[in-house]
C-alpha positions in Angstrom: 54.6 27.5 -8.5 52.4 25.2 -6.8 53.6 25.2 -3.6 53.0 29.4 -3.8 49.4 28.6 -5.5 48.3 26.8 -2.2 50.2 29.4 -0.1 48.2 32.2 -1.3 44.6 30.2 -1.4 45.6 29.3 2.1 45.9 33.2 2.9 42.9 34.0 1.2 41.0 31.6 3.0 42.1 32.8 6.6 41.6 36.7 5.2 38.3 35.2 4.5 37.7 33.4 7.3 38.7 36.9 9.7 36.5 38.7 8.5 33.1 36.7 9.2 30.9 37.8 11.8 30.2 34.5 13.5 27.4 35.9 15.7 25.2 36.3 12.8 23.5 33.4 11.1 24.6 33.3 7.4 22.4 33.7 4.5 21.5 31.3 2.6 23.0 31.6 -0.8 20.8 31.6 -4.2 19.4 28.6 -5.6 21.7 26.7 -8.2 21.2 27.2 -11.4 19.5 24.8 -13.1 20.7 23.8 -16.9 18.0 21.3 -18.0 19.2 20.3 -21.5 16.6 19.5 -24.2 16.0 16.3 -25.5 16.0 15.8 -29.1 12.2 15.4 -30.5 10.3 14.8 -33.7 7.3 13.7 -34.7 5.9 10.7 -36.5 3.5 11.3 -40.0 0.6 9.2 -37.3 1.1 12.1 -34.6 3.4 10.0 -32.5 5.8 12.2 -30.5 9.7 10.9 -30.3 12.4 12.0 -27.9 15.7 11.2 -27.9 18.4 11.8 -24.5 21.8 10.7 -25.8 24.1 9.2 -22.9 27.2 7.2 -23.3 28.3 6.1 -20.1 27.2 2.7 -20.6 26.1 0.3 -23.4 22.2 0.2 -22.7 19.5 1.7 -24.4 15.7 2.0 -23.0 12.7 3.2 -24.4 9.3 3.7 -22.8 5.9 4.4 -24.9 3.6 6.7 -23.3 -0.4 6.6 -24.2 -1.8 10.4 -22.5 -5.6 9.1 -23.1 -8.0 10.8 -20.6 -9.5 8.5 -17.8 -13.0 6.1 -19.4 -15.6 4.3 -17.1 -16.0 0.8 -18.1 -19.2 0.4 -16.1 -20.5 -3.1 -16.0 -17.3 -4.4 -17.7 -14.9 -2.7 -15.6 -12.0 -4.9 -15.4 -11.7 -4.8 -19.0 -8.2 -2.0 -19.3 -6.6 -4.6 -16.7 -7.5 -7.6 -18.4 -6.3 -6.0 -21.8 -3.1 -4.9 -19.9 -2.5 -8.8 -19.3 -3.3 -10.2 -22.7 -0.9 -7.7 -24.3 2.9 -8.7 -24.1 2.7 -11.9 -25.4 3.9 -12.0 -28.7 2.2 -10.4 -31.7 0.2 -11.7 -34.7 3.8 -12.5 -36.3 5.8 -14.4 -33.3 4.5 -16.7 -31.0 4.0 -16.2 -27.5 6.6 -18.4 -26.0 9.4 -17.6 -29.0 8.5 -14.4 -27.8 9.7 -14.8 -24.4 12.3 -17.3 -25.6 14.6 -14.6 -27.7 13.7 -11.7 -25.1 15.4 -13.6 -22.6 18.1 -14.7 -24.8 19.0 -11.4 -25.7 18.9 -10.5 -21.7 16.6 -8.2 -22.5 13.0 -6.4 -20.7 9.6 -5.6 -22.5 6.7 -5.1 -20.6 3.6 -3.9 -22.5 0.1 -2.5 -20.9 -2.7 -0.4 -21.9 -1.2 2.8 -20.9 2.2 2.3 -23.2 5.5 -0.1 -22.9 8.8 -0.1 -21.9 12.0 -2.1 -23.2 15.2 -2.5 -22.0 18.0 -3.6 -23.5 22.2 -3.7 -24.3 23.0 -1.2 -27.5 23.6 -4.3 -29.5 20.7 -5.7 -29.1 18.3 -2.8 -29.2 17.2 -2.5 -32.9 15.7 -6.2 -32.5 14.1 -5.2 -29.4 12.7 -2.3 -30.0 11.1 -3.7 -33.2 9.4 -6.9 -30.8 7.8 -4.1 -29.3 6.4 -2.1 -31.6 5.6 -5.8 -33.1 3.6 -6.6 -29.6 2.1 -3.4 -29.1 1.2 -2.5 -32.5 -0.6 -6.0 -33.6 -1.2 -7.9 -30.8 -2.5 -11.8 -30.7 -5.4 -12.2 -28.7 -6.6 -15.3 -28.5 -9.6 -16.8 -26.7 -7.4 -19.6 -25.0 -5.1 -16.7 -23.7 -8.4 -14.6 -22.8 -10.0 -17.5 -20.5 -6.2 -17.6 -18.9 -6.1 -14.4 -18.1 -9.4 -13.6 -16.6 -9.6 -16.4 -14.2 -6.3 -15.2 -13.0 -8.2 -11.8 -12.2 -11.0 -13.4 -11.0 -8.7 -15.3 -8.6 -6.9 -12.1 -7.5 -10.3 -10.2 -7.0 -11.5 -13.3 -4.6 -8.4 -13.7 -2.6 -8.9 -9.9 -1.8 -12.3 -10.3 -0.7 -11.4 -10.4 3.0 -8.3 -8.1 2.6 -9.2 -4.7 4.8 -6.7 -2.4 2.8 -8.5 -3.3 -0.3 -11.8 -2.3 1.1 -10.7 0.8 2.2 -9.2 1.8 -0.8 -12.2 0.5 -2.9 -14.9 2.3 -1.0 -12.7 5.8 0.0 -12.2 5.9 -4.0 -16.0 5.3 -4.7 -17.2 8.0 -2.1 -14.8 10.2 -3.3 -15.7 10.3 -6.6 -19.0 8.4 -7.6 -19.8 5.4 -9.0 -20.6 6.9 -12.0 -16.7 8.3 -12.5 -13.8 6.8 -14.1 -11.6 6.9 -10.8 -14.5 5.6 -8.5 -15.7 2.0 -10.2 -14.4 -0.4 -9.1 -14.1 -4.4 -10.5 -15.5 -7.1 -9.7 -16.0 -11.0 -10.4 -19.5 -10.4 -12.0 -18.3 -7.1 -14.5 -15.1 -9.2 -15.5 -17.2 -12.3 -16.5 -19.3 -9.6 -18.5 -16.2 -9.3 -20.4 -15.8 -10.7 -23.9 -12.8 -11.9 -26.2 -14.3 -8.9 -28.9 -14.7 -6.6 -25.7 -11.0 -6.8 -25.4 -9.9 -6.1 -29.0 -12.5 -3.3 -29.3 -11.0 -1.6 -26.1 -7.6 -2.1 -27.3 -8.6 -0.6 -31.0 -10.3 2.3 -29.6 -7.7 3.1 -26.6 -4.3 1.9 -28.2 -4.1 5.1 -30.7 -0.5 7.1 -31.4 -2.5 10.4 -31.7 -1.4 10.9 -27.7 1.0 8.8 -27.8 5.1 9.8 -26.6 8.3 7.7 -27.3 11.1 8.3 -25.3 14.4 6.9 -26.0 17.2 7.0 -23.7 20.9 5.6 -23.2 23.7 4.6 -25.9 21.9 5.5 -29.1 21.9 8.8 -31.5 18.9 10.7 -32.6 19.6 9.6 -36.2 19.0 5.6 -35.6 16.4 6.3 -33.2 13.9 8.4 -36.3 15.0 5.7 -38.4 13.7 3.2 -35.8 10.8 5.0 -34.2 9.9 5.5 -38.6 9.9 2.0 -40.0 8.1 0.1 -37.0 6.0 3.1 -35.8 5.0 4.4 -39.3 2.6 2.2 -39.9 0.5 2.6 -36.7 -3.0 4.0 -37.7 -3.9 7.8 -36.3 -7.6 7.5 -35.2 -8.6 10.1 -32.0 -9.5 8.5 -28.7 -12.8 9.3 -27.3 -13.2 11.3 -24.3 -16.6 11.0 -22.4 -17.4 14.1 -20.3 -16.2 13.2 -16.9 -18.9 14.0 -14.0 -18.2 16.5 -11.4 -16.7 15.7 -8.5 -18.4 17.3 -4.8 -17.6 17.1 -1.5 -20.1 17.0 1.6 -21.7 19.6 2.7 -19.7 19.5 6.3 -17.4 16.7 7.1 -18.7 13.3 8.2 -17.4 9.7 9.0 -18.0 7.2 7.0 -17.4 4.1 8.1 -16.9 0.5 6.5 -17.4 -2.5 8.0 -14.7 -5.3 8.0 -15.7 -8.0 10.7 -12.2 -9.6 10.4 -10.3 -6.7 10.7 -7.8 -6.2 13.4 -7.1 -2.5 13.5 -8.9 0.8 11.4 -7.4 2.3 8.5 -8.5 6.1 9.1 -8.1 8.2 6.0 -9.7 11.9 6.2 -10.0 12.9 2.3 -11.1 15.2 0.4 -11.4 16.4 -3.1 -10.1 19.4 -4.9 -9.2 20.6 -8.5 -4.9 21.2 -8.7 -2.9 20.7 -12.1 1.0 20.7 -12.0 0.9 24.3 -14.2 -1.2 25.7 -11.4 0.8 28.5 -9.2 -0.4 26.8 -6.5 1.2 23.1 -7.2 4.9 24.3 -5.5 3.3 25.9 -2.1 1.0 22.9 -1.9 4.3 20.8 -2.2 5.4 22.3 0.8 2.5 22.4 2.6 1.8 18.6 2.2 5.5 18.0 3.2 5.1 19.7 6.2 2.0 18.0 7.1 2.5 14.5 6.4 5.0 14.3 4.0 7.5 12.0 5.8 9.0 10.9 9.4 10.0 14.0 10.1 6.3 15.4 9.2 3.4 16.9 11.5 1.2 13.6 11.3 4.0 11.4 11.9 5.4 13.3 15.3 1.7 13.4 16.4 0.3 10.0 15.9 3.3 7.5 16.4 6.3 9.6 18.1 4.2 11.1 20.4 0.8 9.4 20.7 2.0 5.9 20.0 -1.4 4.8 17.9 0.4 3.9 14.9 3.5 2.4 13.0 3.2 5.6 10.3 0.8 8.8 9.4 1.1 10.4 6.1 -0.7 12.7 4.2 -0.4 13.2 0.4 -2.5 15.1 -2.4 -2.4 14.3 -7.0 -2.4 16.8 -9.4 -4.5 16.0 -12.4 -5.5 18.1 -15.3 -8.8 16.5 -16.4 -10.6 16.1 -13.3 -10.6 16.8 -9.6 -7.9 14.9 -7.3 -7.8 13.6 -3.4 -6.4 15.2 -0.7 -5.7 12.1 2.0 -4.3 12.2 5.4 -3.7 8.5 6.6 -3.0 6.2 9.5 -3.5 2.7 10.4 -4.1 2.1 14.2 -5.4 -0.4 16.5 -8.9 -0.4 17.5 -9.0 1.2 20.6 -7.9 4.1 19.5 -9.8 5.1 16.0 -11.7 7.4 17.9 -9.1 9.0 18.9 -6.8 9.0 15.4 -9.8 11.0 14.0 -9.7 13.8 15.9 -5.7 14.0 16.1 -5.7 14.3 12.2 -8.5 16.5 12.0 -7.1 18.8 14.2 -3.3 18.5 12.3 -4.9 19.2 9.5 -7.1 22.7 10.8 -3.8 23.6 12.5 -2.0 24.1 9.5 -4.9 25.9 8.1 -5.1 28.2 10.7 -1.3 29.0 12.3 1.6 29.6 10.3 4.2 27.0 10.2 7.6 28.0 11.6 10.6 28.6 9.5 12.3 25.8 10.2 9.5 23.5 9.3 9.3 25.2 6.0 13.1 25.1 5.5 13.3 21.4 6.1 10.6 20.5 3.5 12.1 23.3 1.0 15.8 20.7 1.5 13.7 18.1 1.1 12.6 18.7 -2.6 16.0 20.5 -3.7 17.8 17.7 -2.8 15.4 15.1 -4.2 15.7 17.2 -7.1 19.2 18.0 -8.1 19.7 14.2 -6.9 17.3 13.7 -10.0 19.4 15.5 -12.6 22.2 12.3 -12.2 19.7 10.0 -14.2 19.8 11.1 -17.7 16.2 9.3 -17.9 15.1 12.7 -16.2 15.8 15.1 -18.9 13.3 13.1 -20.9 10.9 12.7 -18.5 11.0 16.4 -17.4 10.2 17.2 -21.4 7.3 14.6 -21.2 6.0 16.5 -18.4 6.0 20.0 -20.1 4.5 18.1 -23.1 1.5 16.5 -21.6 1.1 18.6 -18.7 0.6 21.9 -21.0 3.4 23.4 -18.4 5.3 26.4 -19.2 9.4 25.4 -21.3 11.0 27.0 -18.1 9.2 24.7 -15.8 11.5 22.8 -14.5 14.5 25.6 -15.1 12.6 27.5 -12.7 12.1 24.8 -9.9 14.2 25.3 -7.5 13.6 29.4 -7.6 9.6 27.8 -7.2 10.3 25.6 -3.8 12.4 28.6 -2.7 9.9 31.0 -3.1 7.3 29.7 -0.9 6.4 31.5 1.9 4.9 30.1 5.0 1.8 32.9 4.2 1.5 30.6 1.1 1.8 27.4 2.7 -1.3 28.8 4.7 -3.3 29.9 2.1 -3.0 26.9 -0.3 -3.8 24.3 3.0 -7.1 26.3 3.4 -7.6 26.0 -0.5 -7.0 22.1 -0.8 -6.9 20.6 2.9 -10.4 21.0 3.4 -10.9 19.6 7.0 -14.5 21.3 7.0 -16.1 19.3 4.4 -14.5 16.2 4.1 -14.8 12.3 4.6 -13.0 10.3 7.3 -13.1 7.1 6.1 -12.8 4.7 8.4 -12.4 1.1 7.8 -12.5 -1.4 10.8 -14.3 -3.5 12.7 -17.9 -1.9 13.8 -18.4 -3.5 17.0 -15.0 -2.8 18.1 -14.8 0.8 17.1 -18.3 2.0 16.8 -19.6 3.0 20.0 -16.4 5.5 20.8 -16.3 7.1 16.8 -19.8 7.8 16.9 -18.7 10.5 19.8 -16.0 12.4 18.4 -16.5 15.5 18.2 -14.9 18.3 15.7 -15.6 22.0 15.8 -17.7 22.2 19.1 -19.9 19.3 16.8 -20.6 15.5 16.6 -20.0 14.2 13.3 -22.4 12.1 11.7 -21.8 8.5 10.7 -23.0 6.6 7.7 -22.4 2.6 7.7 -21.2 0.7 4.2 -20.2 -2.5 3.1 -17.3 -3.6 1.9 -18.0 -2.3 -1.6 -19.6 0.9 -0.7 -22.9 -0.3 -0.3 -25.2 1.3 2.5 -26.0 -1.0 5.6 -27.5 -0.7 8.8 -24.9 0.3 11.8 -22.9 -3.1 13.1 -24.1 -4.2 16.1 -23.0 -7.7 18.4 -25.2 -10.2 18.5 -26.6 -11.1 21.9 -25.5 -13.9 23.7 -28.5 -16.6 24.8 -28.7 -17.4 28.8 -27.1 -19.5 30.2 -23.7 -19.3 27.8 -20.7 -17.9 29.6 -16.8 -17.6 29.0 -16.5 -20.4 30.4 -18.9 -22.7 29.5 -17.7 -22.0 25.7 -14.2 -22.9 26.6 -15.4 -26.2 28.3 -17.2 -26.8 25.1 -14.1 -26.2 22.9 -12.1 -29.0 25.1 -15.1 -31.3 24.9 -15.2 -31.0 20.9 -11.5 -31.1 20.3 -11.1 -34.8 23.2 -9.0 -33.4 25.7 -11.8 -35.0 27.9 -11.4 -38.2 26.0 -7.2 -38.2 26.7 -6.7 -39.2 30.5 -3.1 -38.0 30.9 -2.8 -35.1 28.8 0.6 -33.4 29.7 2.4 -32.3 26.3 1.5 -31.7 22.7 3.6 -30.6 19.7 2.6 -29.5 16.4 4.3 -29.2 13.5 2.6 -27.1 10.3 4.4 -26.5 7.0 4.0 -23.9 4.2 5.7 -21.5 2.2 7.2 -17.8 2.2 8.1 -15.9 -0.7 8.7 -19.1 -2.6 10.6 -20.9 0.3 9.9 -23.8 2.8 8.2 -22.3 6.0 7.8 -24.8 8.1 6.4 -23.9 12.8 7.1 -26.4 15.0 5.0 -26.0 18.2 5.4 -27.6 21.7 3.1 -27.0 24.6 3.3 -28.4 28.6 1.7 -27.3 31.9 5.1 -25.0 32.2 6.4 -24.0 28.7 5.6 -22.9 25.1 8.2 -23.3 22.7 8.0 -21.8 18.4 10.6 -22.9 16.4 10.2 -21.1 12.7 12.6 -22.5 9.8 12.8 -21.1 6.6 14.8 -23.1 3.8 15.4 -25.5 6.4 17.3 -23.0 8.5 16.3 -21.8 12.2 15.4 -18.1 11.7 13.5 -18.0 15.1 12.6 -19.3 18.4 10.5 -18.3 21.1 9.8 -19.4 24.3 7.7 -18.8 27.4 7.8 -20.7 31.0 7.0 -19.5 34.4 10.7 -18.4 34.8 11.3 -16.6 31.4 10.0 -15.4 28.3 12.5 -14.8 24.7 13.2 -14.5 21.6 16.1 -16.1 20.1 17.6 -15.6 16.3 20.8 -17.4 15.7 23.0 -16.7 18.6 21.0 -13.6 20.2 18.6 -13.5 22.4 16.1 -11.2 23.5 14.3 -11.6 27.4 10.8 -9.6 26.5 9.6 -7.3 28.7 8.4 -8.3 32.4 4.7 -6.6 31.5 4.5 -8.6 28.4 5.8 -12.0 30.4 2.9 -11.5 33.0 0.4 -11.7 30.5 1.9 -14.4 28.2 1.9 -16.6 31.6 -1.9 -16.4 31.1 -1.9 -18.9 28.3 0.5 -21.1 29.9 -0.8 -24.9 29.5 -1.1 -27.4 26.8 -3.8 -25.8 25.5 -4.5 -21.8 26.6 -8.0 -22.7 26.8 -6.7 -25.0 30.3 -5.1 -22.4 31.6 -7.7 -19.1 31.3 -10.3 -22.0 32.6 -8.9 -20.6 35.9 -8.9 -17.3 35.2 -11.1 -14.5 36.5 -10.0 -12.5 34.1 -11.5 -14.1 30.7 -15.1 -12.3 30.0 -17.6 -13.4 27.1 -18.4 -10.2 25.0 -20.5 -11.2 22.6 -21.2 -13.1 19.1 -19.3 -11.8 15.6 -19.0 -13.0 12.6 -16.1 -14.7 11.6 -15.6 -16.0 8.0 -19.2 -16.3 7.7 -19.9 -18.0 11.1 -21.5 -16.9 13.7 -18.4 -17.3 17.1 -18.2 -16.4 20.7 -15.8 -13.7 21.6 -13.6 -14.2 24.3 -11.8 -11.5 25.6 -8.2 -11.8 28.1 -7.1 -8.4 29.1 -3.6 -7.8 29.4 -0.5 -4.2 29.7 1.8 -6.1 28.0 -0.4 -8.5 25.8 -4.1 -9.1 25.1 -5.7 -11.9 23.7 -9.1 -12.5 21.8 -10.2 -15.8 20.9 -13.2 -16.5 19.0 -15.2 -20.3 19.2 -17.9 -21.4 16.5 -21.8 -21.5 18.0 -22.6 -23.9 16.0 -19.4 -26.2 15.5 -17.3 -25.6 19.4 -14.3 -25.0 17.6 -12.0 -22.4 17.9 -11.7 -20.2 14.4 -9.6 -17.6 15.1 -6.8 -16.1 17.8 -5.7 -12.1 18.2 -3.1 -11.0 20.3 -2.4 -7.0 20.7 1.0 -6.8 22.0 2.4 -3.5 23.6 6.2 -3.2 22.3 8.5 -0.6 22.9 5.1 1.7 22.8 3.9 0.4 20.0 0.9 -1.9 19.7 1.2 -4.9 17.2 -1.8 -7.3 16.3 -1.7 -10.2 15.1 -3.9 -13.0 13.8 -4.7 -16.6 13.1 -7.2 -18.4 11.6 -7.7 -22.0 12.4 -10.1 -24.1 9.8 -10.2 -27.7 8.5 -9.9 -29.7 12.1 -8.7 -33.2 11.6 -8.5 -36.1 14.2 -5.2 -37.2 15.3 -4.1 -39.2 18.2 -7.2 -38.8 19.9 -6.7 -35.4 19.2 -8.9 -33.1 16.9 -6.8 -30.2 15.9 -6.5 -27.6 13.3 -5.7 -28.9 9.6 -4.5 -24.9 8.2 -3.7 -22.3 10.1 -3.6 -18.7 8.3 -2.4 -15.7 9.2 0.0 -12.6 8.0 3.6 -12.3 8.0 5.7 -9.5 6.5 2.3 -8.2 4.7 2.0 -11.5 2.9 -0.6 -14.0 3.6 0.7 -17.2 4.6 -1.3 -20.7 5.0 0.5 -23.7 6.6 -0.6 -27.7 6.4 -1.2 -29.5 9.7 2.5 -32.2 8.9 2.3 -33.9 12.4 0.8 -34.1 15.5 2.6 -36.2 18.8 0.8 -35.9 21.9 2.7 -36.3 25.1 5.9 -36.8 22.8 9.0 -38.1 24.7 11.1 -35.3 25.9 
């Protein structure tokens, strides 16, 4: 019987198969139906909604409290929701903090609670005892001043080692311009509103905000509905109804034609370019599924519009996105990013701009939209695998106001898009004719080309702000005095450091020591008239060396080795000495552009022009020393900065040499400790 089974599936497949016109492209069939089953919910005497999504497959249970409270401005205390966010979590009026964290561990188990809900994690067998330490910690938490002081100087900390960070700034000030000072989203915190904060500040925040009348439970994993109510009603029960405030929130505006406006970051290394603008969109809008599409096709990945242009094609940058919010209570951002090096923010401007009118103004092709229609089904029905989606999907239709077919519907949504809606939605919410680019960078660098571009047959204007959104007057070098040349600076710099005080000067190694993500970094340097050589060890391990010599210039990670590029060997042979400053002495290539500010002090700026690699290196006025070093390497097409700072200077051997040496490695900020200095070490 078998045997005949396959047989005759075998002949219906090549009956099948004969009869398909393979010159004609087939058609796609209809969209899976989607079967989005319904968690089950009730609802606490206090208001508190409870959902429950049964799934057996393994002996876990999670459960995440969800606060819907509209957005409040904190104004001179802004800082406080964060600093509340930290003080809650650690035990409760009933346990102590560390018995808290003591039987949570013990019990393997996760509870993380902040001012917009909790979560908690656990096996089934221990769930009932964890799910009642959170209610316990979110319900009557313990704030205490020592705890308090803790706390905020931990902010206060964060917020100062962030002070020179360029991201930060941009996304400060492009938040603040976007939406007013005087609005929820655009304040922003600082040392000075933190330390406005108070111990009662916190707990009147917390009794104000922390209310179950918006409040959702969601339970999820090995558990039934039954044990969950009986859970959710003898820790929850108790939790006092009282409706949270909402304060008007101010209208949000765009300009009245689009403008740059641009941030000044003396110690930035390359611009982050963000062209945003502002427009009203909720999820239960008909628009939210074509603006989906349009976004995806625009910048919503590698494969995107912004991407192709800006680093496949153009080179200017390692990534360009674009993405847009929905929000039902106020207005959200429309942003089309990229971060690129300085010489070409001028021209990043105009390439998004223009992306961004294109797809207002041409329809995008069929395959474009067929890709980024994939792109979402996929995500999608990859989504219904996690159980933990059913209950988020019903969270969604709660707090969103959207429609009970919502998400039943989806897929028939994406399909439905046309590329006449794709169109129409980007000139609705893409508004390229009165929006901000945003530029963050260095002004003396970038300046003089940005305040040329031209969109629409006009210049665009340019307004000049601080770092926190203040208005300043536009960045401009300071002039050097007579007299002072490239050279002249670098004789200084050898004069400060004793190079003139060494007679036979022919080698020097360094060593510097410091950590990485929680492990031993330690750079061992060695200079000569012929080579450089960087050995990096991490853990005690060799992860990398480098070297560079007349002959030859590599990379080297265990066994492999990689000779870099002739273009970028030329220019590295620049520097070769025991110091670079020795070498680009005999240069005729090494020009004196001006004085910047670098940490505060006022420094020389020397400038090396290279293809493959060029350097800047920037000398104290005052003080001779050398503060900072930026190469721009050209890789594979791609241009890579990279920086060091060089502070505390400390006498050895005769030698005066840098005591710290900062820079950025893998997005984190490392710092590394002069550990020894040999000069002319035996070989």
């Amino acid at each position: 019987m078998k045997k005949l089974l396959v047989l005759f599936t075998a002949l219906l497949t090549v009956s099948a198969f004969a009869q398909i016109d393979r010159s004609q492209q087939p058609k796609p069939g209809p969209a899976p139906s989607i079967q989005v089953k319904e968690p089950h919910q009730f609802k606490l005497k206090n208001g508190l909604t409870v959902m429950v999504v049964e799934n057996r497959k393994l002996p876990q249970v999670s459960a995440s409290l969800t606060l819907d409270n509209p957005p409040i401005l904190e104004g001179i205390k802004s800082g406080m929701s964060q600093l509340t966010g930290s003080l809650l979590g650690k035990g409760s009026k009933k346990i102590k903090k560390d018995d808290f964290y003591d039987e949570v561990d013990f019990m393997g188990a996760n509870i993380s609670i902040s001012t917009s809900g909790a979560i908690a994690q656990s096996l089934t067998r221990y769930f009932p005892r964890v799910f009642e330490m959170m209610a316990d910690a979110a319900i009557n938490p313990n704030f205490t001043e020592e705890e308090f002081i803790k706390e905020r100087d931990v902010l206060i900390d964060a917020l100062k080692a962030n002070e020179k960070d360029v991201t930060s700034a941009a996304r400060r000030v492009e938040a603040l311009l976007a939406y007013g000072g005087n609005h929820p989203y655009g304040e922003y915190t600082t040392s000075g509103t933190v330390y406005n904060i108070k111990l009662a500040d916190i707990q009147r925040f917390y009794d104000a905000r922390f209310r179950p009348d918006n409040a959702y439970l969601v339970v999820v994993g090995d558990i039934d509905a039954a044990t969950v109510e009986a859970l959710a009603t003898k820790h929850f029960n108790k939790w006092k109804a009282q409706p949270v405030a909402a304060s008007p929130l101010p209208e949000v505006t765009n300009p009245a034609k689009t403008q740059i406006d641009f941030v000044n970051m003396p110690n930035a290394v390359q611009s982050e370019v963000v062209v945003q603008s502002t427009a009203h969109l909720a999820k239960k809008d008909p628009d939210y599924f074509p603006v989906l599409m349009a976004n995806s096709i625009l910048g919503g990945g590698g494969e995107a519009r912004l991407f192709l242009n800006l680093r496949e094609d153009k080179g200017y940058t390692y990534g360009s996105y674009s993405s847009i919010g929905n929000n039902k209570r106020t207005a959200t951002r429309f942003r089309a990013t990229a971060s690129v090096r300085n010489e070409v923010t001028d021209s990043a401007v105009v390439e998004l701009l223009s992306e961004i009118k294109r797809i207002r103004t041409e329809l995008v092709t069929e395959s474009e939209l067929k890709k980024a229609k994939a792109k979402y089904v996929g995500s999608f029905v990859r989504s219904l695998e996690n159980p933990a989606t059913i209950a988020r999907f019903a969270l969604e239709v709660a707090t969103e106001n959207l429609d009970t077919d919502f998400y039943k519907n989806y897929l028939d949504n994406i399909n439905a898009v046309t590329a006449e809606d794709v169109q129409r939605v980007a000139q609705k919410y893409f508004n390229v004719n009165q929006a901000r680019v945003v530029v963050t960078g260095k002004g003396v660098d970038v300046l003089d080309n940005l305040e040329n571009v031209v969109f629409n047959g006009a210049k665009l204007g340019v307004s000049y702000y601080d770092k926190y959104g203040i208005p300043i007057e536009r960045p401009r070098k300071t002039a050097v005095s007579g007299g002072v040349t490239a050279k002249s600076v670098l004789n200084t710099y050898m004069e400060k450091i004793g190079v003139s005080a060494i007679s036979n000067l022919k080698a020097l190694k360094l060593t510097y020591k410091g950590e990485f993500m929680q492990t031993a970094l330690e750079v061992e340097e060695t200079y000569s008239a012929d080579e450089q050589k960087q050995v990096i060890s991490v853990g005690g391990n060799t992860m990398m060396t480098s070297v560079v010599s007349e002959a030859s210039a590599y990379m080297k990670q265990g066994s492999n080795q990689m000779d870099l590029p002739k273009m970028i060997h030329d220019d590295m042979k620049k520097t070769l000495g025991v110091l670079p400053e020795m070498a680009l002495l005999n240069s005729d290539e090494v020009s004196l552009e001006g004085i910047e500010d670098i940490n505060g002090e006022n420094a020389y700026t020397i400038k090396v022009p290279g293809t493959g690699v060029s350097y800047t290196y920037y000398y104290g006025v005052d003080s001779g020393l050398k503060l900072r070093e930026s190469t721009m390497v050209n890789f594979g097409g791609q241009m890579q900065t990279n920086t060091t700072d060089f502070s505390e200077y400390t006498e050895n051997s005769g030698l005066t040499v840098p005591g710290k040496k900062s820079f950025n490695m893998g997005g984190q900020d490392i710092l590394l400790s002069l550990d020894s200095v040999e000069v002319n070490p035996e070989q």
